[in-house]
Residue, then its C-alpha position, 0 to 999 in steps of 0.5 A: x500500500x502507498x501511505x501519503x500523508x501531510x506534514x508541516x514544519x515551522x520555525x526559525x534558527x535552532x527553534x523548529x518543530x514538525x507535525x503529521x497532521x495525519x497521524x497527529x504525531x510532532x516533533x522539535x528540533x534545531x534546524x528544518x532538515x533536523x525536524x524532517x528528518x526526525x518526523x520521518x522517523x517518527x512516522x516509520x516508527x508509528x507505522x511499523x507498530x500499527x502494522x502489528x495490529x488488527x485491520x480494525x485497529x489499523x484503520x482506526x490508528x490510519x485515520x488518527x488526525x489531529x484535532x481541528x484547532x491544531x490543523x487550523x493552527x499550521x493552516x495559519x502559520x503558513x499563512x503567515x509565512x507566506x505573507x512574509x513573515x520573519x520565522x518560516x514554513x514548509x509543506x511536505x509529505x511523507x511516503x511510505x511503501x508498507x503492505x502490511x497495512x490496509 
């Protein structure tokens, strides 16, 4: 199964953090490249746990999202990015080529 799902990270200087607002999983860092990385991690390690389980659970913990206040939080904040302001933002997405999974 090919598994995308939407991460964000945001921050400045040595103060960043990351969300997978699709399995509500976040993390912190120094640098953006600490917290991409990081979050990969994160979310394989996720992943390789909810392969473990019953395809009910499985579908349960695949469709885990974070709660709207927090997704409408990174919504904002890459907004503000994008008018221009100090700290910065990045999209991406995360891959995963599991077939265990459903």
């Amino acid at each position: 199964m090919n598994l995308t799902a939407r991460c964000y990270a945001y921050g400045s200087g040595e103060d960043w953090e990351a969300i997978c607002t699709d399995f509500n999983i976040a993390v912190d860092g120094k640098s953006l490249q600490a917290v991409k990385e990081s979050l990969n991690i994160c979310i394989e390690m996720y992943l390789e746990q909810v392969a473990e389980f019953s395809e009910e659970e499985q579908r349960r913990f695949l469709t885990r999202r974070s709660p709207l206040h927090v997704r409408a939080k990174w919504v904002f904040r890459s907004w503000l990015c994008s008018i221009g302001r100090r700290s910065q933002c990045q999209g991406f997405t995360f891959q995963s080529h599991l077939p265990a999974l459903p």
